[in-house]
C-alpha positions in Angstrom: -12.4 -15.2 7.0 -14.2 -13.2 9.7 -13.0 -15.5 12.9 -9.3 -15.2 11.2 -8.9 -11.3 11.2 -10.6 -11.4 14.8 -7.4 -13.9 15.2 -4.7 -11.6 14.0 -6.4 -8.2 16.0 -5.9 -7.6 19.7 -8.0 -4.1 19.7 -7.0 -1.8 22.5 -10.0 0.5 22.4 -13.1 -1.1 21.3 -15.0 -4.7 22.3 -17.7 -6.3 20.9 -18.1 -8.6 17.9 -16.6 -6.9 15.0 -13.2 -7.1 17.2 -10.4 -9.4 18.3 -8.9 -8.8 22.0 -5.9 -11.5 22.1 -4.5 -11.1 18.6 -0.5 -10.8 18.0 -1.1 -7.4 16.5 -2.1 -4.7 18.8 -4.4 -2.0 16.9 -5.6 1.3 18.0 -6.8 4.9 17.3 -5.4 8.1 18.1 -8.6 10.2 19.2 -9.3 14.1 17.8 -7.9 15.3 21.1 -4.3 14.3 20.1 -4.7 15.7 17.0 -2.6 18.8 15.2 -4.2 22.0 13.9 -4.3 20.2 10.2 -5.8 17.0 11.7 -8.7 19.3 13.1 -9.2 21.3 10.0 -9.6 18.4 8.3 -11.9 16.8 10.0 -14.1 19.8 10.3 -13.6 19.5 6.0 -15.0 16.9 5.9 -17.7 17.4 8.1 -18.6 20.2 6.0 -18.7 18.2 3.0 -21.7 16.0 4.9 -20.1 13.3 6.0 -20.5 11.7 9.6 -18.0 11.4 12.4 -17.6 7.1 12.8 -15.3 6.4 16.1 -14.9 3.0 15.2 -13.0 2.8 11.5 -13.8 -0.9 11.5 -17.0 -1.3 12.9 -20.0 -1.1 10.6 -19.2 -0.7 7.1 -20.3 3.1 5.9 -19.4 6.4 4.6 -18.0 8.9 7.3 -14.7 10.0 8.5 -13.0 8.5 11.3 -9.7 8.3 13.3 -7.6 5.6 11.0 -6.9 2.6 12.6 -3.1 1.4 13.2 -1.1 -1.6 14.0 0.5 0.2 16.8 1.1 0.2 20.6 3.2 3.0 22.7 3.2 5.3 20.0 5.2 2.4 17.5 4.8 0.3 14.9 4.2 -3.4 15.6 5.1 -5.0 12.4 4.5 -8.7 11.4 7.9 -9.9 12.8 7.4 -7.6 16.4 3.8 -9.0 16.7 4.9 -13.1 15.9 8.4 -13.2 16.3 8.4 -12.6 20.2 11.2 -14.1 22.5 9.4 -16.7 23.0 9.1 -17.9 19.4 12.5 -17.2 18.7 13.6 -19.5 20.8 11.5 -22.5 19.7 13.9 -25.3 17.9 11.8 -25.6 15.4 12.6 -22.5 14.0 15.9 -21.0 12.3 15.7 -17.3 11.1 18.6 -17.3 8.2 19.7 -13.5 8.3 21.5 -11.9 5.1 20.0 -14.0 3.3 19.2 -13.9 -0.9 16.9 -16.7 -2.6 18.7 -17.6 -5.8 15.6 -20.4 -6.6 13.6 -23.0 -5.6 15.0 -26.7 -5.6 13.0 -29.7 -7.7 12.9 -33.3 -8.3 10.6 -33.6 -10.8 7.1 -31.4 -10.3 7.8 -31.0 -6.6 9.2 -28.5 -4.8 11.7 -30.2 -2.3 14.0 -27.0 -1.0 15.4 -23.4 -1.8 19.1 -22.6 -2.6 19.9 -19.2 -1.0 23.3 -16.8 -0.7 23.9 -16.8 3.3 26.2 -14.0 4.1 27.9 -14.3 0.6 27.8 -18.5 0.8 25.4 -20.9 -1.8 23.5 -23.0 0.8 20.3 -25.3 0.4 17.7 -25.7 2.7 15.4 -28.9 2.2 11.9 -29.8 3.4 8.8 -31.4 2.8 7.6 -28.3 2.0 8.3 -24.9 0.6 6.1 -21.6 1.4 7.4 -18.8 -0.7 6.0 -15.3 1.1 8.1 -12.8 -1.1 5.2 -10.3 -1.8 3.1 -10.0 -5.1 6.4 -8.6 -7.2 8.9 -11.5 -6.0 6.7 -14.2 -5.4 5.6 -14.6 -9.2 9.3 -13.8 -9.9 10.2 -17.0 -8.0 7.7 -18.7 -9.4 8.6 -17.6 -13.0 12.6 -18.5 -12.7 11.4 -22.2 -11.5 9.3 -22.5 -14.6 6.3 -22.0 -13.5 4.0 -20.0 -15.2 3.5 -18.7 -19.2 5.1 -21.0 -21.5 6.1 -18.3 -24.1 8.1 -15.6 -22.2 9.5 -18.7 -20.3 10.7 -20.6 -23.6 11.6 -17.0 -24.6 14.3 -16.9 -21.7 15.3 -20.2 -22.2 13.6 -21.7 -19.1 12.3 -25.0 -19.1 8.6 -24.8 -18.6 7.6 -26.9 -15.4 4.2 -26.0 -15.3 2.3 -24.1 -18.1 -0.1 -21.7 -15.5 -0.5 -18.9 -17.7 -2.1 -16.6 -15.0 2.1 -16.5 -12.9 2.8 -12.6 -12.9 -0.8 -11.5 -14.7 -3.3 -8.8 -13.3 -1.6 -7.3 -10.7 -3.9 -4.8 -8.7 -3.2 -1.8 -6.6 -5.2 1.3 -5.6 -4.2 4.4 -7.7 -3.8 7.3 -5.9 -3.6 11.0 -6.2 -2.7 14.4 -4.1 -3.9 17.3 -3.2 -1.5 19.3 -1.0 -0.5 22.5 0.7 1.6 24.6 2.8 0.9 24.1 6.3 1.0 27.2 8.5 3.5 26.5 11.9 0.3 26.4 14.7 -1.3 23.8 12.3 1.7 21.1 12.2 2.7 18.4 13.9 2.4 18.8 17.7 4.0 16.8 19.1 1.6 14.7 21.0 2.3 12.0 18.6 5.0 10.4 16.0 1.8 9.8 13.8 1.3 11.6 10.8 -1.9 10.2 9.1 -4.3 10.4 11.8 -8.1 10.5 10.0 -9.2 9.2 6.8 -12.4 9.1 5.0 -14.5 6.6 3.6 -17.0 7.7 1.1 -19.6 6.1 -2.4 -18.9 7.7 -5.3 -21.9 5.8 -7.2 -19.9 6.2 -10.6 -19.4 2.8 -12.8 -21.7 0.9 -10.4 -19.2 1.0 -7.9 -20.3 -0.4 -4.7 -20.8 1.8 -1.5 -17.5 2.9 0.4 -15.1 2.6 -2.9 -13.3 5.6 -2.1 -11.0 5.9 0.9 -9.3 9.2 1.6 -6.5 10.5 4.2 -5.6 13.8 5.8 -1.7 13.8 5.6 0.2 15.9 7.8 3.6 15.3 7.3 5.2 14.6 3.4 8.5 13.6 3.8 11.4 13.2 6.6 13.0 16.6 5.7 12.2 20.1 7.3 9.8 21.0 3.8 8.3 17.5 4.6 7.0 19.1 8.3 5.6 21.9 6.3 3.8 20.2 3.5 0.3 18.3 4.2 -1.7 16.4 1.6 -5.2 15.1 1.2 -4.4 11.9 -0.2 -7.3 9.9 -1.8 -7.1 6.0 -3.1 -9.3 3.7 -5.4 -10.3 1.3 -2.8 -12.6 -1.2 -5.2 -10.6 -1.0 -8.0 -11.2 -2.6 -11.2 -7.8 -2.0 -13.1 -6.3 -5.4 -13.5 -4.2 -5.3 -16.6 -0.7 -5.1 -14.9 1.6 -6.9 -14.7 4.8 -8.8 -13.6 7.6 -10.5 -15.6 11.3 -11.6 -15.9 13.7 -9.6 -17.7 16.1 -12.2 -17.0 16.7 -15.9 -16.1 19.5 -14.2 -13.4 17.8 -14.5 -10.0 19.8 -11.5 -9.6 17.8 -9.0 -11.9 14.6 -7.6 -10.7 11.1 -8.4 -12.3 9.9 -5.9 -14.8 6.5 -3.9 -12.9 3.6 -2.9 -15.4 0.9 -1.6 -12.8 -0.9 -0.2 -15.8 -3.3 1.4 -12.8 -5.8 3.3 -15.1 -6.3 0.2 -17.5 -10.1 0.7 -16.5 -11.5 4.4 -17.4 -13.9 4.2 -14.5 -10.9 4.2 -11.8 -9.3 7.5 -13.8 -12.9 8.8 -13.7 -13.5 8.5 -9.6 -10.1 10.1 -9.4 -11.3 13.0 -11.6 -14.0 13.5 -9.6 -12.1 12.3 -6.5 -9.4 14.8 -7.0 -12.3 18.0 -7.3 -14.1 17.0 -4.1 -10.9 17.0 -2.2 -10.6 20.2 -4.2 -13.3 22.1 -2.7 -12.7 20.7 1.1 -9.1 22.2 0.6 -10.9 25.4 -0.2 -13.1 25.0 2.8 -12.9 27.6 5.4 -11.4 25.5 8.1 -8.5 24.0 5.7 -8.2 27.7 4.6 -7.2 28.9 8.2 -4.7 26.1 8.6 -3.0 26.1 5.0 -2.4 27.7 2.4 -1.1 28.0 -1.5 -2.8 24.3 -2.5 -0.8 22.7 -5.5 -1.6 19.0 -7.6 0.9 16.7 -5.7 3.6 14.2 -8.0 6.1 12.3 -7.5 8.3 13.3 -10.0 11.9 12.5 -10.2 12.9 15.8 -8.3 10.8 14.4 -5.0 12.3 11.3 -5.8 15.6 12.9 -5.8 15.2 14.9 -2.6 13.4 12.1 -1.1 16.7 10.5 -0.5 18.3 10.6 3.0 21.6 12.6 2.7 23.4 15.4 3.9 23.0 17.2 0.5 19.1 17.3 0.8 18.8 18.3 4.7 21.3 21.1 3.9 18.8 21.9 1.1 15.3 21.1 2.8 16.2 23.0 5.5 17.1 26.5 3.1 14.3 26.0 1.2 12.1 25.5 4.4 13.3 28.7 5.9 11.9 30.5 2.7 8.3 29.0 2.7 8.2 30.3 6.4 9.3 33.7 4.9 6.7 36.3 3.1 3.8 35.3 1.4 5.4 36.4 -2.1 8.2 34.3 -1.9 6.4 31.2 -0.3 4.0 31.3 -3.9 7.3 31.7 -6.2 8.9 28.9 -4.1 6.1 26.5 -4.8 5.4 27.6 -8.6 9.2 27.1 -9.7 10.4 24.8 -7.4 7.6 22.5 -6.1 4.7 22.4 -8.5 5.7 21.0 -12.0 3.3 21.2 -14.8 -0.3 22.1 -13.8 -1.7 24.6 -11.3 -4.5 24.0 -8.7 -7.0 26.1 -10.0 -6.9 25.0 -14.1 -7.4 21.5 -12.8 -10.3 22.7 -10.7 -11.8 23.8 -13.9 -9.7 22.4 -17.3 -11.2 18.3 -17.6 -8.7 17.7 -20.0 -6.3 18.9 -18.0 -7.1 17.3 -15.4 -7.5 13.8 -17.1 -3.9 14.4 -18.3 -2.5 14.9 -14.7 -4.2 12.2 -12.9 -2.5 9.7 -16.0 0.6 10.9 -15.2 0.8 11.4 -11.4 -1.4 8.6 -10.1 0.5 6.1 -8.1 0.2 3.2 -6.1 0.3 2.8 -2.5 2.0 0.0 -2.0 -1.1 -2.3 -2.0 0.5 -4.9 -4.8 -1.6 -8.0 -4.8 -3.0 -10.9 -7.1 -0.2 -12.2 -9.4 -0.5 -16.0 -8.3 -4.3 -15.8 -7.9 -6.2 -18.5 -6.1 -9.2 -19.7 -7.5 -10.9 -22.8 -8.7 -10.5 -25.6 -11.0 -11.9 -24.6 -13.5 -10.1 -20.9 -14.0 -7.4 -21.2 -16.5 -5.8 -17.8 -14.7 -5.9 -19.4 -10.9 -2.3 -20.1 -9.8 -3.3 -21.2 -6.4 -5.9 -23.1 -4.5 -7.8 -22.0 -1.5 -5.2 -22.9 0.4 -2.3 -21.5 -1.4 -1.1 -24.6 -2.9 0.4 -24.3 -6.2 -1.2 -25.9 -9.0 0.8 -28.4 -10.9 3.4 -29.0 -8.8 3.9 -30.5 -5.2 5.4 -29.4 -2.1 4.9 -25.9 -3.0 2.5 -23.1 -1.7 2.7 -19.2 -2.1 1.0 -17.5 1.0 1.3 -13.5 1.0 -0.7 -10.5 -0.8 -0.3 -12.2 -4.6 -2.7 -14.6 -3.6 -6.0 -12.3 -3.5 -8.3 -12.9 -6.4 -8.7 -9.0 -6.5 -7.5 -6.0 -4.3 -9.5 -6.0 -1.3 -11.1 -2.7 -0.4 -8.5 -2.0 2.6 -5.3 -1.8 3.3 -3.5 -4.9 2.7 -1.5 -5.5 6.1 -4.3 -7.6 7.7 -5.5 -9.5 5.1 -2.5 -10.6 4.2 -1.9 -11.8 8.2 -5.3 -13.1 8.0 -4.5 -15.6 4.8 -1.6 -16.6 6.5 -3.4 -17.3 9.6 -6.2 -19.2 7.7 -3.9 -21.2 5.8 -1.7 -21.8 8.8 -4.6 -23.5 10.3 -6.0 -25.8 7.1 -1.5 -27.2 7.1 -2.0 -28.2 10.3 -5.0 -29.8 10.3 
């Protein structure tokens, strides 16, 4: 896999053999002297805690803290579709991009996979071909899968589908890395400065040696920006993730034969106790840095972060909620009083900072509620060999039972990897890409 993510990386700031220089996907790191006053106090957190400064995030694999690395060049995102689908591409013959579009299922004769019928701008149209990649992501890919017949025979009989292919292992242990908060009001000198659209600038890679975890399982990030709204600006976050995570009981099914009704998502993200346990004890050392003297001097009033229907709520982007942000931002900048009311009656719901600091029980009670994922969903059509009654997919995404079909995205990964997903996912695809053509 190595040679592959070289493939995908084009690094702008560091050479040498752990790094790709002609990649479609520009990466880079934004350097402690761009940072903002949070940024800084992190950093020297974390220091304080014992942990080394690392320049290079993806050099040699070991605890320290680092500047995060991002797929980004002039201060913007490159995506997947900036980094490949270039002018150039775009105007090959060989490729049609069908805009406002909506799968409604994949097309058979038989066991093999010969088209898709879609909805193009409101119109039932079918494209044919030899063969059919479906890269819908690890919640619609096994959905696709599912309303073709492919996969459980029960819940498919159950719905009324005709089973295609019994593969028993279509929508099963889907992974993510469960998550949880700690965050705080951010004084004005410490926000965003400016210098940079970038709100996640460091992160944090550390052993937590419980469960027999291996070394770097725990990945944490200084956040220093919530939301788009002005109490967004004002709140930051220490926000730490289950990187080798060994929940694996969730799921991904059909509610419906109707292509036009989503999947039903079990994560089920503390199936394993040793993932709520690192994120117990995960949740106290952030604890203490957020009490550290640095983090002290460029925040204040630290609360348990959710995301509870009311963030949810005023998470949306309307004129109702910048009205609202922007009154209830102008009292957090007020006195000290009202900033602590303001965040006990309006903010924080349930448990303070200081009784989970203390309170185990109270704490494991939080953490099941609030963890989330981070939008790391992987593994529902699994490759893996032969023999494995649960593999959906071969090494090269080919799906078993069936012809003319392959799934290549995130689902495939026999487990989470210990990353962000974004470039292993465009490494797969680059792999597999490779093994078609030849």
């Amino acid at each position: 896999m190595f040679p592959y993510f070289k493939k995908v990386e084009r690094d702008m700031d560091f050479d040498g053999p752990y790094h790709g220089k002609e990649g479609r996907i520009p990466v880079r790191r934004i350097f402690p002297n761009m940072w903002n006053g949070h940024a800084k106090a992190v950093a020297e957190a974390f220091k304080a805690a014992g942990y080394d400064y690392i320049e290079d995030q993806n050099g040699e694999f070991k605890d320290g803290y680092f500047p995060i690395t991002i797929s980004n060049l002039y201060d913007r995102r490159v995506s997947a579709a900036i980094g490949y689908l270039d002018n150039g591409t775009r105007l090959r013959k060989n490729l049609t991009i069908s805009a406002e579009t909506q799968v409604m299922g994949l097309l058979f004769e038989g066991t093999k996979c010969v088209g898709v019928k879609a909805l193009v701008k409101g119109q039932p149209t079918e494209f044919r071909a030899k063969e059919v990649i479906v890269s819908s992501g690890a919640i619609h890919s096994p959905a696709h899968l599912l309303r073709a017949g492919i996969g459980p025979v029960g819940p498919l009989r159950d719905l009324g589908i005709e089973v295609r292919a019994n593969l028993p292992g279509v929508g099963q242990r889907l992974m993510d890395h469960p998550s949880i908060s700690v965050s705080s009001f951010m004084k004005p000198e410490a926000r965003l400065n400016g210098l940079t659209r970038r709100h996640i600038l460091l992160a944090l890679r550390y052993s937590s040696e419980i469960g027999g975890a291996p070394p770097g399982d725990m990945f944490a990030v200084g956040v220093s920006k919530s939301a788009w709204h002005a109490v967004g600006d004002q709140i930051a976050s220490l926000l730490l993730a289950v990187y080798k995570t060994y929940s694996e009981s969730g799921q991904v099914r059909l509610q419906s034969a109707d292509w036009r009704a989503e999947p039903m998502v079990e994560f089920n993200l503390l199936s394993d106790r040793r993932d709520l346990e690192r994120l117990m004890d995960g949740f106290r050392r952030l604890g203490a840095m957020q009490m550290s003297a640095a983090l002290q001097a460029a925040t204040s009033n630290p609360f348990p972060a959710s995301y509870t229907e009311r963030v949810r709520s005023v998470g949306k982007v309307t004129a109702r909620n910048r009205r609202l942000t922007s009154f209830i931002a102008k009292l957090l900048d007020g006195p000290a009083w009202l900033r602590r009311y303001v965040i006990d009656n309006f903010i924080v719901e349930g448990y303070r900072f200081d009784q989970l600091m203390t309170d185990d029980d109270a704490l494991e009670s939080f953490i099941r509620g609030a963890s989330i994922g981070v939008w790391h969903a992987t593994c529902t059509c699994r490759m893996g060999a032969d023999d494995d009654p649960m593999a959906v997919t071969d090494s090269q995404g080919r799906v078993r039972g069936v012809a003319g079909l392959r799934v290549v995205d995130a689902s495939l990964f026999p487990a989470v990897p210990c990353a962000n997903t974004n470039f292993p996912t465009l490494m797969t695809a680059e792999k597999i890409s490779d093994a078609m053509v030849a």
